[in-house]
N, C-alpha and C positions, 0 to 999 in steps of 0.2 A: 721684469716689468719696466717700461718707458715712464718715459714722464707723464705722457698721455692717460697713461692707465689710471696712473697712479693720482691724476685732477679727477678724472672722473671719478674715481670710488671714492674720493675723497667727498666732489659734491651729491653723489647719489646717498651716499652716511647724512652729511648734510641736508637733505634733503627728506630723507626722514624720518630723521630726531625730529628737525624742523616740525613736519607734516604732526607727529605725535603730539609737541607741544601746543600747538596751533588749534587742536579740537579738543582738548582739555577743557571741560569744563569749569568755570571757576567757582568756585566753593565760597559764599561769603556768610554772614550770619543777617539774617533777616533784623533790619534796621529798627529802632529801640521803639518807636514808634508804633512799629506795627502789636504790640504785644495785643491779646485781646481784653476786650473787658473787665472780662473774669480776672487776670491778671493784674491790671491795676486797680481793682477796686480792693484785690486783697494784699496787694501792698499797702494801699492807704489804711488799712483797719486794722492789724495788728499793733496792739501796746505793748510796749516796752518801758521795764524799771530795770534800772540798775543802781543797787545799792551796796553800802558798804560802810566799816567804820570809820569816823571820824576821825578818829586815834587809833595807833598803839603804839607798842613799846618795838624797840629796835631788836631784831630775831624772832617775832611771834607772827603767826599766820595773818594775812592780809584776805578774809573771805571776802568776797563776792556775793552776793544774791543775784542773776541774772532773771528775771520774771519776765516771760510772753502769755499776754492775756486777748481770746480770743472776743472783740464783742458782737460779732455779726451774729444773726442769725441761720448760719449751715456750720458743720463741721471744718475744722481746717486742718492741712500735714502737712509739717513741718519738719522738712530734710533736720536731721539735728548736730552733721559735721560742721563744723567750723564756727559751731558757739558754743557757749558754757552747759547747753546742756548733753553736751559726751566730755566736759570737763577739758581741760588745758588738751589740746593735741595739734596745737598752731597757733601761729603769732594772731591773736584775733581779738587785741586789744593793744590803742594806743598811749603810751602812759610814758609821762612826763616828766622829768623832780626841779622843784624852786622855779618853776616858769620861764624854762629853758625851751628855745623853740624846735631843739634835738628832741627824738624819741631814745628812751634806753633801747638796748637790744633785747631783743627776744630769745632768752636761756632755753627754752624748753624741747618738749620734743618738736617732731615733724613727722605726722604718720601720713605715709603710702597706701592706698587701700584698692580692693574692687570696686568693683559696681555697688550702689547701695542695694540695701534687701527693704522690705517692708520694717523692719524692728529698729533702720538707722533715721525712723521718723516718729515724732511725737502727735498724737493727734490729740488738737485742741477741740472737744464739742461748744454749743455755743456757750460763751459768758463764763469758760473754764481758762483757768491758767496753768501752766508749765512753770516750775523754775529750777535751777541749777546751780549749785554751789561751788565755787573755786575760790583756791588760794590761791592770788597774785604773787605773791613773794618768792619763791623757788624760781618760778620761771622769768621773771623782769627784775631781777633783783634790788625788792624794795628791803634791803637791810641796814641801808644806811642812815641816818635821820634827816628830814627834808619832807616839802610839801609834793605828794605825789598826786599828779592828772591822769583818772584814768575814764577812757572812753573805750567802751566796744566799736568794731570796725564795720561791723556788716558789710554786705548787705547779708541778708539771709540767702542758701546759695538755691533751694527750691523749697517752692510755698503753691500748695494747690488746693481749691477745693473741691476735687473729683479724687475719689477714692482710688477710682481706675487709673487714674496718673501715678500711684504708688508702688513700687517705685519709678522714678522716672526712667525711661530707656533709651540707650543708647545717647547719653549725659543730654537729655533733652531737658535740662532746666528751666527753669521761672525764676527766677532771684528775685528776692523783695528789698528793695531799701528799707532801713528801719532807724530809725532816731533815739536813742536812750539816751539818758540824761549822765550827766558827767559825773563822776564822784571825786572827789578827793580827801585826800588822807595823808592826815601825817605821821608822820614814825619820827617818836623820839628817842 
């Protein structure tokens, strides 16, 4: 082969990969704004408690209460990965010791999974609550004595109120921001 040969197949390759690239469509996620109605109205309506005790003793369980309380009036489903109620299965709380502006690390597991099913949702009917009990301690290791901050991270990862949204497909989420209140606790 010449040199000749060898420019052109080099720019006709070039030429199209190029062309491939160039019609690609670009793939973006539909801007935060646009959510609809339905969507932010039931961001803004879920309640959230997050409780806990005050005290305890250094080595004893650190439970949690996570409570979501619906007050609308429709039904609501609430994907329930990534908060307390399917129980510790990711880092989904920020918790602090003596008002240090570090977070401790996150001990615990990390679960991998499918697609949700209907059963990975809780459904709130109206003016009904959900709640979910975890120990903090195993996995942020609160065993040492010290005043610990602990806040949930939300957001919630899908929140709908159409039953036919259930579950969501093909990761078509709705994520709700959610506010609970901060607990702390000290271990002595």
């Amino acid at each position: 082969m010449t040199r000749g040969h060898v420019g052109r197949i080099a720019l006709l390759t070039l030429a199209i990969t190029g062309s491939g690239c160039a019609t690609r469509k670009e793939e973006t996620a539909p801007p935060a704004d646009a959510r609809t109605q339905e969507e932010a109205a039931v961001a803004k309506t879920l309640e959230c408690a997050l409780t806990g005790p005050a005290q305890v003793k250094a080595g004893e369980p650190v439970e949690l209460v996570f409570k979501l309380t619906n007050p609308t009036k429709e039904p609501l489903y609430v994907l329930k990965w990534h908060t307390p109620l399917e129980g510790i299965r990711n880092d989904i709380f920020q918790v602090s010791r003596d008002g240090a502006a570090s977070e401790l690390s996150y001990g615990g597991p990390m679960v991998k999974r499918a697609p949700p099913d209907a059963s990975s949702y809780a459904t709130l009917a109206p003016g009904e609550s959900v709640e979910g009990r975890v120990d903090v301690a195993p996995a942020y290791g609160l065993q040492e004595p010290g005043t610990y901050r602990i806040t949930f991270r939300g957001p919630l990862m899908d929140v709908t109120s159409e039953q036919a949204k259930v579950p969501a497909l093909a990761g078509d989420y709705h994520d709700a921001a959610l506010k609970c209140p901060e607990v702390v606790v000290t271990v002595t």
